[in-house]
N, C-alpha and C positions, 0 to 999 in steps of 0.2 A: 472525387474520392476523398474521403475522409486522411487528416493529415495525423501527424503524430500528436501534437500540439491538443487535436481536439479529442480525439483518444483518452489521452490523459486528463482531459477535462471531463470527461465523460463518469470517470474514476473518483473524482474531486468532490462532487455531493456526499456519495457511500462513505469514504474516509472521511468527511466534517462528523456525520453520525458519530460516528465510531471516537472520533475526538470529544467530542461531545459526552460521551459514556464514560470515556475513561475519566474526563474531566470530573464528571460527575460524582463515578466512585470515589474518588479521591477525596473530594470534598464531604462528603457522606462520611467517609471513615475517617475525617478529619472532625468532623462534626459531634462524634462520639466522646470527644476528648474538648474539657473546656481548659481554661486556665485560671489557674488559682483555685482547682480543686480540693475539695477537704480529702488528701489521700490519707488513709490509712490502713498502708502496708495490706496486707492479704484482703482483708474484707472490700477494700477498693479494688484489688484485683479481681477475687470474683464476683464482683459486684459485674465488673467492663467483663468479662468472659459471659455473663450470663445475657450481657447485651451481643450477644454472636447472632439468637436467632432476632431480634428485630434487623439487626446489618443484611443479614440476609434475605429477608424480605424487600427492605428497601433495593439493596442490589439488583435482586429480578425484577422490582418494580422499572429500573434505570434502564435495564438491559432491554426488557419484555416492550416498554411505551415509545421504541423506535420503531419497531420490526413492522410494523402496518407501512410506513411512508419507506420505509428501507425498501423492502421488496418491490413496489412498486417502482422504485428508482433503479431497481437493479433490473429489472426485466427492459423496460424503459431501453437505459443505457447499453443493455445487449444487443437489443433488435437494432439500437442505429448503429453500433456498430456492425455486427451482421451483414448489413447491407450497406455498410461503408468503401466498401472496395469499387461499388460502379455507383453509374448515375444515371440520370434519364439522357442527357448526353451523348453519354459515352455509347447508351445504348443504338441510339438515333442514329449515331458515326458507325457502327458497328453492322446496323440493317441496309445502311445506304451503301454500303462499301458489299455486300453482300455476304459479309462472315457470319450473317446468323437471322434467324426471323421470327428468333425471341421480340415482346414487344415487353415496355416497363411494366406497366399492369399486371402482365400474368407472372414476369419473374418476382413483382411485390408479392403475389399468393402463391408462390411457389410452398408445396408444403416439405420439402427435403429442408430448403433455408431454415424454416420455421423450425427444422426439428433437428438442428444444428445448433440454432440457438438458443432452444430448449433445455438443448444436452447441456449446454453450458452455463444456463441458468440455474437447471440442480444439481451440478455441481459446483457450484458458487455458496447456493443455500446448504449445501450439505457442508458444507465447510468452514460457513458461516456459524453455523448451528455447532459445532465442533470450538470454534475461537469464543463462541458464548460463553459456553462453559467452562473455558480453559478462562478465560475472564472473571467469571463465579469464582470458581477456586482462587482464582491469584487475589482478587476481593478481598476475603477469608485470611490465604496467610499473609497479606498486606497489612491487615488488621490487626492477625497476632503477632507479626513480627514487630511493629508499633508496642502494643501491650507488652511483650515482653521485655523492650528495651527497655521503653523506660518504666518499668516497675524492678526490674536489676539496677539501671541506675542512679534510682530514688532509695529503695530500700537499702542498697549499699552506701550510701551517702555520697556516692561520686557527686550526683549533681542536682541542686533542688529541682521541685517538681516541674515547674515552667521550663527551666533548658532542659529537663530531660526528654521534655515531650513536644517541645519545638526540636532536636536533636533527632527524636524519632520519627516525626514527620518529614522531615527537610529528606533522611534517609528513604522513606516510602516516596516521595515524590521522585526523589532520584532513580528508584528502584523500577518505578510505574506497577502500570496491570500489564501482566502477561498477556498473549494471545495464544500460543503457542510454545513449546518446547519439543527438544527432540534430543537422540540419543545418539553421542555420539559413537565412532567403533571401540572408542576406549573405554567406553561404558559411562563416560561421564557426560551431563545433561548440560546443555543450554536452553534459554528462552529469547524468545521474540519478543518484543512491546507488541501491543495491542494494535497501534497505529502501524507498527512497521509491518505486522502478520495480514492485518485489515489491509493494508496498500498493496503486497506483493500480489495475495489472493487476487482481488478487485481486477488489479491492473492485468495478472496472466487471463483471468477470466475474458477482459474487455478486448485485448489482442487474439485470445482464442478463438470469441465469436464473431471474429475481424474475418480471421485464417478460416475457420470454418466453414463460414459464407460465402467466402471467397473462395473456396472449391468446391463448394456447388454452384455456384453459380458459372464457372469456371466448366462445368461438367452442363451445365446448361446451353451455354457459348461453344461448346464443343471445342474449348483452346487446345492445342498444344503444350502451349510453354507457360511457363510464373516467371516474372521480375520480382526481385524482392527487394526490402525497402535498407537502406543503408543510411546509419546514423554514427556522429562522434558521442564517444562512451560506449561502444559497444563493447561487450564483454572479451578477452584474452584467451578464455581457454584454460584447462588445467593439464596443458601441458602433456596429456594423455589419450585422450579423446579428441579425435580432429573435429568431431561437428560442435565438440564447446568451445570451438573457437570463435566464436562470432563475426569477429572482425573479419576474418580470412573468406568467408561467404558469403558476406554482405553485398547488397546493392548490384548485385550481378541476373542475369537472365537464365534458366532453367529450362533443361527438358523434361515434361511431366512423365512421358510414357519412353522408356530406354534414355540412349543417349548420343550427343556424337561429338566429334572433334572440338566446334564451337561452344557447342549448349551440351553439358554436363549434367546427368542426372541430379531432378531434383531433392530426391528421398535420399538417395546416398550423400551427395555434397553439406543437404544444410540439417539431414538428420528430423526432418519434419516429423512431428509424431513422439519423440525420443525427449526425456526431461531434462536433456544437457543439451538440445538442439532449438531450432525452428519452434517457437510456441510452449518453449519449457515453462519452467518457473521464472517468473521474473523477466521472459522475455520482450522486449519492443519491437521485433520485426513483424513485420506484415508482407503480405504478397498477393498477387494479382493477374488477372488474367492477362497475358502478353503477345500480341500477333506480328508477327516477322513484313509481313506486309505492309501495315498501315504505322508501327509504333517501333520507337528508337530510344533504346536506355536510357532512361531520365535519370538514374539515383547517383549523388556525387560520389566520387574515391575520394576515401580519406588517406593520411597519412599515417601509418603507425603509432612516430613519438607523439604526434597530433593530438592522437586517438588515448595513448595512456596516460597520458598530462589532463586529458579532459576527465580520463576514470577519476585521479586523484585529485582533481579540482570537485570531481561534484561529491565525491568522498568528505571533504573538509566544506561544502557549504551542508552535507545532510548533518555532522554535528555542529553546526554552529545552528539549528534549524530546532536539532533535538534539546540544544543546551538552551535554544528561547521559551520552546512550551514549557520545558522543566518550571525555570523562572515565572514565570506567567502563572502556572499552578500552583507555583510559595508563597506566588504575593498575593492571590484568591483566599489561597488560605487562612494566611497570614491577616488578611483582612476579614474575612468571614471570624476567626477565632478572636477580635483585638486586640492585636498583635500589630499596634503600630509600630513598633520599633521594627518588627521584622518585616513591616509593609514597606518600610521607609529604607532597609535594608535592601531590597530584592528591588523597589524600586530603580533605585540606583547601582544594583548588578543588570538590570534588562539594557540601562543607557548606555553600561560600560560597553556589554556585550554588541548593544547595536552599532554602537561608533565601529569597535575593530571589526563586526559583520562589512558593514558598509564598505571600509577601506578592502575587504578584504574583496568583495563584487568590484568594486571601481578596478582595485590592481589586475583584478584579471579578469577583464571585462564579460562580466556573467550578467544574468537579470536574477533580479532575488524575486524568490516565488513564495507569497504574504503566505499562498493557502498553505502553506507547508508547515506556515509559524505558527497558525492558527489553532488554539485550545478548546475556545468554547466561541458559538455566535450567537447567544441569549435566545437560541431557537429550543423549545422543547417538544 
């Protein structure tokens, strides 16, 4: 059975793409803008506005020249997940002990599996195709919000032309590309980075086709009951809704069909199905066929405080992760535009940042995850 570990790995290609893109945008709309340009005032303004539609071109060209090797990594990384939950194995253990006389072979062509991980193939692309575009646009006002700064703080005389447009870069890279936005009840709008909309996606999709498969196949086995998988950092709950509590249902054993004193229904306890539950957004649990006879609770109990000290540990290495790509894409920049003062600047905020990184993994003994740091891998 496929672990968490390799899950996430499964997740790890689709997101380089996607890093990759944004990288790229970046640099693209960084490209548009030289230094020591002959500005003057309005005519240099509409000059850089009338370059919107080549940026956009370029943009879909960035977006459009992944989506061949994308997809085929995403169908790819479904199907092993999918059929992540058993093995030839387990099936073998399974016919000899005489709970079932499925054999590997025909549950590999199983066509319900297939059309599980279908399901959650396009919905993947469909959402995918959705963050594209939300990508496009944030491109655009990446662009104009660049343009506007600094031609307000060149034509006002705040700041000559070179800091105004190293000032307005440094802000867009800060800013990134969107993937998403959403609305909150107060009516006011947040957004997603691109990387963080591309990872949540990826990652519910590749647990989904986990879950998926593993209740048909599940329904193939003619199981009873699911174990589900328990991990530190599982979610807390808002406090309102018992199945977003993650932690509280974790790593325990289920009854599929009713319920009884021992084994607790599974739809009701962990909310399967449900976007605050079992396979929501952004969920890592996983679950699997479980037989009373032959198999004994494997998944560890964690501890509470355990459990929220690891939330807010992995909270503070994902910005110490976000604040290295930032840097990584100043100093690209910075060096694509020559801009060695500001190469030689950002160089030396990546080292500052990696030192307290470091101390920060050693004090609380974590592993730092490269792929997470990573911007670009000179792949096109």
């Amino acid at each position: 059975m496929k672990t968490d570990e390799e899950l996430k790995a499964l997740a790890e290609p689709i997101v380089d793409i996607y890093n990759n893109i944004e990288h790229d945008l970046l640099m693209k709309i960084a490209s548009f803008f030289e230094l020591d340009e002959n500005v003057n005032s309005l005519d240099w303004y509409f000059k850089k506005l009338q370059d919107m539609g080549a940026l956009n071109g370029e943009a879909i060209k960035i977006i459009s020249q992944y989506s061949k090797v994308k997809e085929e990594q995403i169908l790819k990384a479904l199907k092993d997940a999918g059929f992540g939950s058993v093995s030839e194995a387990r099936i073998d253990q399974l016919t000899t002990k005489g709970y079932t006389k499925i054999n590997w072979e025909d549950l590999q062509k199983s066509k319900t599996i297939m059309d599980a991980i279908n399901k959650s193939f396009v919905e993947l692309n469909d959402i995918l195709k959705m963050i594209n575009t939300k990508a496009l646009e944030s491109t655009q006002k990446a662009y104009m919000d660049t343009l506007n700064q600094a031609y307000l703080e060149t034509s006002t005389g705040l700041y000559d032309y070179n800091t105004a447009i190293k000032r307005a870069i440094e802000k867009m890279v800060d800013n990134g590309i969107k993937g998403a936005s959403y609305k909150r009840k107060n009516g006011t709008v947040y957004s997603i980075s691109l990387e963080g909309a591309v990872r949540r996606d990826v990652t519910t999709a590749i647990y989904q086709s986990f879950n998926r498969g593993s209740e048909e196949i599940a329904k193939e086995l003619q199981a009873e009951y699911y174990e589900v998988s328990s991990h530190l950092g599982a979610r807390l709950g808002d406090g309102i809704h018992p199945i977003s509590n993650h932690f509280d249902w974790q790593g325990k054993v289920y009854k599929i069909h009713g319920s009884t004193n021992k084994y607790p229904n599974f739809y009701e306890k962990t909310g399967y199905g449900d976007i605050l539950g079992l396979s929501g957004v952004n969920c890592r649990h996983r679950f699997w066929a479980f037989f009373p006879g032959i198999d004994k609770p494997s998944q560890e109990k964690f501890d509470y405080d355990e459990n929220k000290k690891v939330v807010e540990l992995q909270n503070k290495q994902r910005a110490y992760e976000r604040k290295l790509r930032k840097i990584k894409t100043k100093k690209d920049i910075a060096k694509q535009m020559g801009d060695s003062e500001g190469f030689i600047k950002w160089s030396h905020e990546q080292k500052d940042i990696n030192k307290k990184f470091n101390k920060f993994i050693k004090d609380n003994d974590l592993r730092r995850d490269y792929a997470r740091e990573r911007v670009y891998d000179g792949k096109k």
